[in-house]
C-alpha positions in Angstrom: -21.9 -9.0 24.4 -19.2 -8.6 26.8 -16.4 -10.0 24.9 -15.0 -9.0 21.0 -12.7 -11.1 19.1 -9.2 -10.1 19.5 -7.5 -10.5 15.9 -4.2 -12.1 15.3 -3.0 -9.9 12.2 0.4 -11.2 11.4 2.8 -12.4 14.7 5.1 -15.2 15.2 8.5 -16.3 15.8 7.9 -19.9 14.7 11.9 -19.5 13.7 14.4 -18.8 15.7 15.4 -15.3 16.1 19.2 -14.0 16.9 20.1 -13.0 20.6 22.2 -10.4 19.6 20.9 -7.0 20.5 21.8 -4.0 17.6 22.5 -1.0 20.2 22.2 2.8 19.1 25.3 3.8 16.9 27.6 6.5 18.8 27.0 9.7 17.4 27.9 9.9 13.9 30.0 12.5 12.7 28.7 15.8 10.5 30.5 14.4 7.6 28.8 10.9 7.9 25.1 12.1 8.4 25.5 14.3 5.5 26.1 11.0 3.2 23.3 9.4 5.0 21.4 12.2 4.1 21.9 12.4 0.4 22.0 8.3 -0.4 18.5 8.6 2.1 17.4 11.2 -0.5 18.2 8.8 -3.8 16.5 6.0 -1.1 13.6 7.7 -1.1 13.1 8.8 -4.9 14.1 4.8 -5.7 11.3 3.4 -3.7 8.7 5.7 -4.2 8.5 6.0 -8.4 6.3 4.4 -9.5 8.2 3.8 -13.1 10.2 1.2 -10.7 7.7 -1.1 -10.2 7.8 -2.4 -13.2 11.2 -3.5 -12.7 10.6 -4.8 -9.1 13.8 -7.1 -8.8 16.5 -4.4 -10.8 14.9 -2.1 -7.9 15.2 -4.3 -5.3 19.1 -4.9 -6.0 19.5 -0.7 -6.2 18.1 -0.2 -3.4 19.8 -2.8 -1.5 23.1 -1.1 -2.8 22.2 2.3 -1.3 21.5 0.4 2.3 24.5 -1.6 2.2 26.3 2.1 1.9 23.5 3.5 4.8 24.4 0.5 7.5 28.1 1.6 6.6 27.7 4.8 7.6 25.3 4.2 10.8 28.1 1.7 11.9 26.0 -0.9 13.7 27.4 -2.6 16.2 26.4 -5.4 17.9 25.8 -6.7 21.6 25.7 -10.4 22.9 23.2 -9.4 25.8 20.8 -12.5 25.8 16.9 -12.1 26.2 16.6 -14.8 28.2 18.1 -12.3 31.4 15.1 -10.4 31.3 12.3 -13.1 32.0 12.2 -13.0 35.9 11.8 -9.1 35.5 9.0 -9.1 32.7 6.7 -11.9 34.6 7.1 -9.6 37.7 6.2 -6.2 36.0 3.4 -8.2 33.8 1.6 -9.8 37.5 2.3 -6.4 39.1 0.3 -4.4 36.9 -2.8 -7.2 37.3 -1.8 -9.7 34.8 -3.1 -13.8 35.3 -0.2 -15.6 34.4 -0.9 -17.9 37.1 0.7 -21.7 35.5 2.4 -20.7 32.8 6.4 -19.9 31.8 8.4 -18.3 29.2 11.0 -21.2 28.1 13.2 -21.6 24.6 11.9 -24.7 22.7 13.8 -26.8 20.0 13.1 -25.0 16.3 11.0 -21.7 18.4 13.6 -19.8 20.2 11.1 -18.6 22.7 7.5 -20.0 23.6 5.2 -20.6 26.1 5.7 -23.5 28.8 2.7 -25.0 31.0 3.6 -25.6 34.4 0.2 -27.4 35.1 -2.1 -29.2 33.4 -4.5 -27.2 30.9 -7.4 -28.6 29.8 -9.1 -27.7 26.4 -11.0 -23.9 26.7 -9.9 -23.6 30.3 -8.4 -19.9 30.5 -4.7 -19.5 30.2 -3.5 -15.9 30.6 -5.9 -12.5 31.5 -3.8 -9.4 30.0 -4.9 -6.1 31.0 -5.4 -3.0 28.4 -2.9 -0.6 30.3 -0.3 -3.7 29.5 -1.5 -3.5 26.4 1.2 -1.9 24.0 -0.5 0.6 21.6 -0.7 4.5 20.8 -3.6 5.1 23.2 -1.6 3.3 26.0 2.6 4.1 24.6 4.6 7.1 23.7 2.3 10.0 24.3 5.1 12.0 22.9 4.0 10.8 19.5 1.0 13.0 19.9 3.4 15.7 18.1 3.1 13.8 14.7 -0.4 13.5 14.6 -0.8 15.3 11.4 2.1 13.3 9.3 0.4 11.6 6.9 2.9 8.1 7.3 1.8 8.1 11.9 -2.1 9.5 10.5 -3.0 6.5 8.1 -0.8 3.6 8.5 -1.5 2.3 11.9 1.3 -0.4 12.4 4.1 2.9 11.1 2.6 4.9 14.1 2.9 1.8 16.6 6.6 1.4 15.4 7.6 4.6 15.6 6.3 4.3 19.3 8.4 1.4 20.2 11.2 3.4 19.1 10.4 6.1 20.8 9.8 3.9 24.4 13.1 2.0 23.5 14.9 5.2 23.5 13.8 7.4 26.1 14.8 7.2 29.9 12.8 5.1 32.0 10.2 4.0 29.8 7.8 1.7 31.6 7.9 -0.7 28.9 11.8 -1.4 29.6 10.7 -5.3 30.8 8.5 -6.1 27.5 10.7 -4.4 25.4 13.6 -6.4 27.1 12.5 -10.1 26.2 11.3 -9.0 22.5 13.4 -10.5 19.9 16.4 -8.4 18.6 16.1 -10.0 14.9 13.4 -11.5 12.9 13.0 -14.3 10.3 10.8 -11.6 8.1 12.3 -10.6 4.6 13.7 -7.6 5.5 16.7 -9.7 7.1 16.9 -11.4 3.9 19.9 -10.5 1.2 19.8 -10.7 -2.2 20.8 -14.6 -2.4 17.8 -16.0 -0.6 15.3 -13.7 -2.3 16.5 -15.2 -5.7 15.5 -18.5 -3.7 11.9 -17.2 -4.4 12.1 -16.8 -8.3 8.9 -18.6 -9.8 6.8 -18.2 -6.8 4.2 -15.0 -6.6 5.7 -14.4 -3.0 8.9 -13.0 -4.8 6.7 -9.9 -5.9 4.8 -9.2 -2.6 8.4 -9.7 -0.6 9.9 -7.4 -3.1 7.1 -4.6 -2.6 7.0 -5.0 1.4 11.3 -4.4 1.1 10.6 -1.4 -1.1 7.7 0.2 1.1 10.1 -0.2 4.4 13.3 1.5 2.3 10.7 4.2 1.2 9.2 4.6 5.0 13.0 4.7 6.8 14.4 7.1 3.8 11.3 9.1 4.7 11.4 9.4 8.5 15.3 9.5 8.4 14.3 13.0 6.4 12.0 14.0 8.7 13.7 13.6 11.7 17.1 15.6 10.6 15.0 18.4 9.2 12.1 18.5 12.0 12.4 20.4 15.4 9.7 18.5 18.1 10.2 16.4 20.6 9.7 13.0 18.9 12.5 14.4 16.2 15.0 15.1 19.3 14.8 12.0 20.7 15.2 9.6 17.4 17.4 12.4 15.5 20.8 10.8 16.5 19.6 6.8 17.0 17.2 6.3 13.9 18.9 3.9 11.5 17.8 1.5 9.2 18.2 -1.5 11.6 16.3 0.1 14.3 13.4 0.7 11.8 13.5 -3.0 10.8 13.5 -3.9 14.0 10.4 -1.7 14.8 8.5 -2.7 11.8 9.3 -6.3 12.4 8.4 -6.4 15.5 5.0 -5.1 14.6 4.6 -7.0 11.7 5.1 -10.3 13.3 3.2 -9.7 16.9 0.3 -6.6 16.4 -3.0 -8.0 16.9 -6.3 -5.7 16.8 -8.3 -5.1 19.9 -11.3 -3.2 20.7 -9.8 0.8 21.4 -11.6 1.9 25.1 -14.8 3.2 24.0 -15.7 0.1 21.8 -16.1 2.2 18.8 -13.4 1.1 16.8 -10.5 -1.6 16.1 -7.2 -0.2 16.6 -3.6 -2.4 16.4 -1.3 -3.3 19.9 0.9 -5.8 20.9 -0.3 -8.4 24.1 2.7 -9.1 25.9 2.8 -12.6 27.4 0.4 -13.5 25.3 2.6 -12.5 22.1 4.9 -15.3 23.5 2.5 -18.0 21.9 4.0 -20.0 18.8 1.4 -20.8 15.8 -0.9 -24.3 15.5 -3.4 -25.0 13.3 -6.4 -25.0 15.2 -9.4 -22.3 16.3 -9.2 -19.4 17.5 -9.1 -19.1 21.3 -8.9 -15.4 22.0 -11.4 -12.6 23.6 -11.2 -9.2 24.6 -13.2 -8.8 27.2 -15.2 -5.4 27.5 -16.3 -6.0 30.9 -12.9 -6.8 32.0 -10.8 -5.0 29.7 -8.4 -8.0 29.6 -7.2 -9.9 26.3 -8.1 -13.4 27.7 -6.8 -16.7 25.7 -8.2 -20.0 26.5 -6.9 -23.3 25.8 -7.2 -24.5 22.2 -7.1 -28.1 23.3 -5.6 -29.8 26.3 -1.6 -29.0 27.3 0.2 -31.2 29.9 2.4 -29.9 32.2 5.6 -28.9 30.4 4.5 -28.4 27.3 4.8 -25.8 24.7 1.3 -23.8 24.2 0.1 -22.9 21.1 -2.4 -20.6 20.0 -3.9 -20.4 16.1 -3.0 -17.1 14.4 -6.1 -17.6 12.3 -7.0 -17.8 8.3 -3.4 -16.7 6.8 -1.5 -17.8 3.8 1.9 -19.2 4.0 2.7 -16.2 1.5 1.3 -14.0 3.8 3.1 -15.4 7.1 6.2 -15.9 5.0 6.5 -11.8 3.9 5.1 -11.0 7.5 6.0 -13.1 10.0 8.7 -15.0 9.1 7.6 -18.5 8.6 5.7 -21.2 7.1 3.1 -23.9 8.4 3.5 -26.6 7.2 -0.1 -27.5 8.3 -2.0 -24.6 7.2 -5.9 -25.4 6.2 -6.2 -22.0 5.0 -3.1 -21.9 2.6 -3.9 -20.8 -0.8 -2.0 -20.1 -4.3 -2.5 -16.0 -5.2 -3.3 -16.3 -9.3 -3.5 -12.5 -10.6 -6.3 -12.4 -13.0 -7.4 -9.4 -15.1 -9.4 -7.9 -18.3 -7.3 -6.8 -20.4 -7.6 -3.3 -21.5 -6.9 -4.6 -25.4 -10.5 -6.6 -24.9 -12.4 -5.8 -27.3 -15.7 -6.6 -25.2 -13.3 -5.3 -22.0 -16.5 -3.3 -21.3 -19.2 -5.8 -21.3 -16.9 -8.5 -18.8 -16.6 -5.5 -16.3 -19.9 -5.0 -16.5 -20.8 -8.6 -15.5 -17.7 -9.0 -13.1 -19.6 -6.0 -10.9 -22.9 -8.0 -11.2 -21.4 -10.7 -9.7 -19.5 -8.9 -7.1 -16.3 -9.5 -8.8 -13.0 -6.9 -9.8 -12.2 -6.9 -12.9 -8.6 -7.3 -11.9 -7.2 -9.1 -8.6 -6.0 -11.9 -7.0 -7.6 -15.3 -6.5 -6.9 -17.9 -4.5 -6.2 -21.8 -5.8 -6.8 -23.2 -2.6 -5.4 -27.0 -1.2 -7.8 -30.4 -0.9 -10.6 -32.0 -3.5 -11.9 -28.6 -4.5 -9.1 -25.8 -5.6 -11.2 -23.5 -7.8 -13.4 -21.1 -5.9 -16.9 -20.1 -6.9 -15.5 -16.5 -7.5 -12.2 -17.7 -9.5 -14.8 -20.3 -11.3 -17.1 -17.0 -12.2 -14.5 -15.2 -13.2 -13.2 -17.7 -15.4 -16.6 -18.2 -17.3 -16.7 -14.5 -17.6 -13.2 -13.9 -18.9 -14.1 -17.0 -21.8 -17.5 -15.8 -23.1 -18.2 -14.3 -26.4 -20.3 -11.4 -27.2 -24.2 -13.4 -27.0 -23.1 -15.2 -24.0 -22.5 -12.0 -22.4 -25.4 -9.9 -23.7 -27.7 -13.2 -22.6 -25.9 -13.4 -18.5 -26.2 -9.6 -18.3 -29.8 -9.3 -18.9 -30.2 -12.9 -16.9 -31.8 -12.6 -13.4 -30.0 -15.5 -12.8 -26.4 -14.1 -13.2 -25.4 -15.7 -9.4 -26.3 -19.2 -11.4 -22.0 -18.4 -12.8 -20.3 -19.0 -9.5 -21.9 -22.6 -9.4 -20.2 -25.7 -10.7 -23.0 -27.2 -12.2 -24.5 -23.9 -13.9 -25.6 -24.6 -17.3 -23.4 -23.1 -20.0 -22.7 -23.3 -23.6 -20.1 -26.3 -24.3 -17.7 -23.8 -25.7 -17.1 -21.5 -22.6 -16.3 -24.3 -20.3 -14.0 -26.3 -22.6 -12.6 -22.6 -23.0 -12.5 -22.3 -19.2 -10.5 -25.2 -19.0 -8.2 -25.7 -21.7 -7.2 -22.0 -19.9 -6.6 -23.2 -16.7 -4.5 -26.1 -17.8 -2.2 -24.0 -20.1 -2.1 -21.3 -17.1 -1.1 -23.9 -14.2 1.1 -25.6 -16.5 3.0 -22.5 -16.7 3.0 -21.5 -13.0 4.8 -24.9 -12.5 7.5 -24.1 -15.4 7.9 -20.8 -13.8 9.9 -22.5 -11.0 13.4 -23.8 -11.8 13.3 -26.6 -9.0 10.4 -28.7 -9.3 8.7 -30.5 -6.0 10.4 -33.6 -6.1 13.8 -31.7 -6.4 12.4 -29.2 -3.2 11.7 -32.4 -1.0 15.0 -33.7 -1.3 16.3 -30.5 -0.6 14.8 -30.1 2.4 16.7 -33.3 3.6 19.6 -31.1 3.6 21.5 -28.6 5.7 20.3 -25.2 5.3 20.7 -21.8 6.2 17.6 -20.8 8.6 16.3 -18.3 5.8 16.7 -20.8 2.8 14.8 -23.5 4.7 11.7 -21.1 5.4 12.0 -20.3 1.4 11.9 -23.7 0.6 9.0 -24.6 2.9 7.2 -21.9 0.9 8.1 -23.3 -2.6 7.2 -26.8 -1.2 3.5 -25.3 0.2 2.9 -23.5 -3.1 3.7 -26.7 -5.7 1.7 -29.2 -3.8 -1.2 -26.9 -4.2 -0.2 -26.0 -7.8 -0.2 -29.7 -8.0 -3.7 -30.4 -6.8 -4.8 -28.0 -8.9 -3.4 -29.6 -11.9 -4.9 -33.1 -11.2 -8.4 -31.4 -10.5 -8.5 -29.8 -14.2 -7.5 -32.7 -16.0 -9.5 -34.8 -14.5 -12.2 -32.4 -14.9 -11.4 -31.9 -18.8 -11.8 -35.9 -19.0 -15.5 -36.2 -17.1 
């Protein structure tokens, strides 16, 4: 009872990261914030109407136009200062405020950048590292000053904004006590906010392109938001960021969330709130279980040993059930390995149905929306019970769907072997065919082509693209052979 599940939500450098450090711009002149103002103002109305999403990639390429102009004017510079001088000074800080780091390292790795060495022999479960809450990097523990914002909407209901304005705000002010973590965290990330317009088009075909469009939208729309704010607001947080908030600090903060926050139990045990674990956030991804506790009794974040590490080599910890889509947009790369992969098919009624209202009627018997994502998943059996319901439901007629919506039986649907008229399942799969042979057309490399690719020399972004497109087509794949050998049985 003592110990709750400590939930990796989306962290990993499995890439490497630059060393460069992006320092605050000098003060920029009247003249210059006034532009910044207005093209922040057109930022702002371009990512937030909704008429734009219909046009995701035409928005996508606007907005990147009015950043390109933004970074211009915030005149980034950039600093050769290398991470690695700050590792003797974080251990220390981390075993001076209680931390069990006892046998482990911080080392660069071939293909990681940064990781987590052990100097001894682990063996599998043994305990690893012991990371006390008050090292524990969240709002409860972090930037008090960001009290002040409490009521903004942005810090009130999106968790992960509030934790990265509070990096900001500890990066920023004097003396923070955070100086050695925030020291040895990356300066640049893999995620698709560091990506230009040329590798996005890399993504063309693949459903990732949408979600990786949306998540580059939402962080314009955020920083255009906040850059607002902060000129026009007088409170503490406002003073501090008013003259060093730019869009590369913001990436940086939201990256640096996005790819490390992990939810822990808040101090009272009634809720789950977000943080980052330093040390522990060191760990590159492997497939495997999960190995990591909060312990209530302790109030550590303890990780274990997911199977045996010799001395002087890397340790791994599993970031949990995660599609490659999901690490790609988030995190910044792809596993090559990953059990849990699947294929996001978008599947709706549509509201021309004629008999739209009886389907969405049985789709809420079953549990089911009427319009959302499913996942083809890898191995012998790609078709879920749900997408397999869903299906059946989407290809009935008007009897079959009077007969399953006065059936007590209706659960029978998400079963393989349910028995069904002849009609709906040859309907079922003649649709599935036609649908994955499309998703396959959709791409304008196919897998063969992708494969040889990789062989090649590529840029560290293209690569992870490819990875992705490679993940996605061998599942696409395995779902093909499934339905045509099950339109043959």
């Amino acid at each position: 009872m003592g110990r709750k599940k400590c939930h990796p939500s989306a962290k990993c450098k499995q890439h490497p990261s630059s060393n460069k450090k992006i320092s605050p711009p000098k003060r920029i002149s009247p003249a210059k914030r006034s532009e910044i103002n207005v093209q922040c103002e057109k930022l702002f109305h371009l990512s937030s109407n909704p008429a734009y999403e219909l046009q995701l990639w035409e928005n996508y390429g606007e907005i990147l136009a009015i950043l390109e102009k933004v970074k211009r004017l915030e005149e980034m510079k950039i600093d050769a200062s290398k991470r690695s001088e700050g590792i003797d000074h974080f251990v220390k800080w981390l075993v001076d405020n209680g931390a069990n780091v006892d046998g482990v390292s911080v080392a660069e790795f071939p293909g990681y950048d940064f990781g987590l060495k052990a100097e001894r022999n682990f063996t599998e479960g043994q305990l690893i590292l012991e990371i006390p809450r008050k090292l524990i990097f969240c709002t409860q523990t972090a930037a008090p000053e960001l009290s002040v914002l409490q009521n903004d909407p942005l810090v009130q209901h999106m968790p992960h904004v509030a934790l990265a304005i509070a990096l900001l705000i500890e990066r920023h002010k004097e003396n923070s006590e955070w100086k050695p973590y925030l020291d040895i965290l990356p300066n640049q990330y893999n995620t698709v906010l560091y990506m230009s317009a040329n590798d996005m088009i890399e993504l063309k075909g693949s459903p990732t392109l949408e979600a990786s469009l949306k998540q580059c939208r939402n962080i314009a729309r955020q920083y255009s938001y906040f850059n607002i704010y902060f000129q026009s607001s007088q409170n503490l947080v406002s003073d501090l960021l008013r003259e060093v908030f730019t869009y590369e600090e913001y990436c940086w903060a939201v990256s640096t969330v996005m790819t490390r926050q992990n939810r822990i139990p808040n101090e009272d045990g009634s809720k789950m709130i977000f943080g980052l674990i330093p040390m522990w956030d060191m760990c590159n991804h492997e497939e495997g279980k999960m190995t990591t506790d909060f312990n209530r009794i302790s109030d550590k974040c303890e990780c274990y040993a997911l199977r045996n590490f010799e001395a002087g080599e890397q340790i791994f910890i599993a970031y949990g059930a995660r599609t490659n889509s999901d690490y790609f947009v988030h995190s910044g790369f792809v596993s090559t390995e990953n059990e849990q992969d699947g294929f996001k098919l978008r599947l709706g009624i549509s509201k021309a149905d004629p008999l739209r209202k009886e389907r969405i009627e049985l789709l809420g018997k079953l549990a089911l929306p009427s319009n959302d994502e499913f996942l083809l998943k890898p191995g012998i059996e790609p078709i879920s019970d749900d997408l397999l319901a869903f299906l059946r439901v989407f290809s009935m007629r008007k009897a079959e769907l009077e007969h399953w919506l006065h059936s007590d039986k209706v659960l029978d649907l998400k079963h393989v072997d349910c028995a069904l008229e002849t009609a709906i399942e040859e309907n079922v799969r003649r649709f599935m065919l036609a649908r994955l042979k499309l998703l396959v057309a959709n791409y304008p490399t196919t897998l063969e082509e992708d494969l040889a690719i990789l062989e090649t020399t590529l840029t560290r972004h293209k690569k992870i693209i490819v990875r992705l497109r490679v993940a996605e087509k061998k599942i696409l794949k395995g779902a093909l052979e499934y339905v045509e050998q099950w339109i043959k049985a």
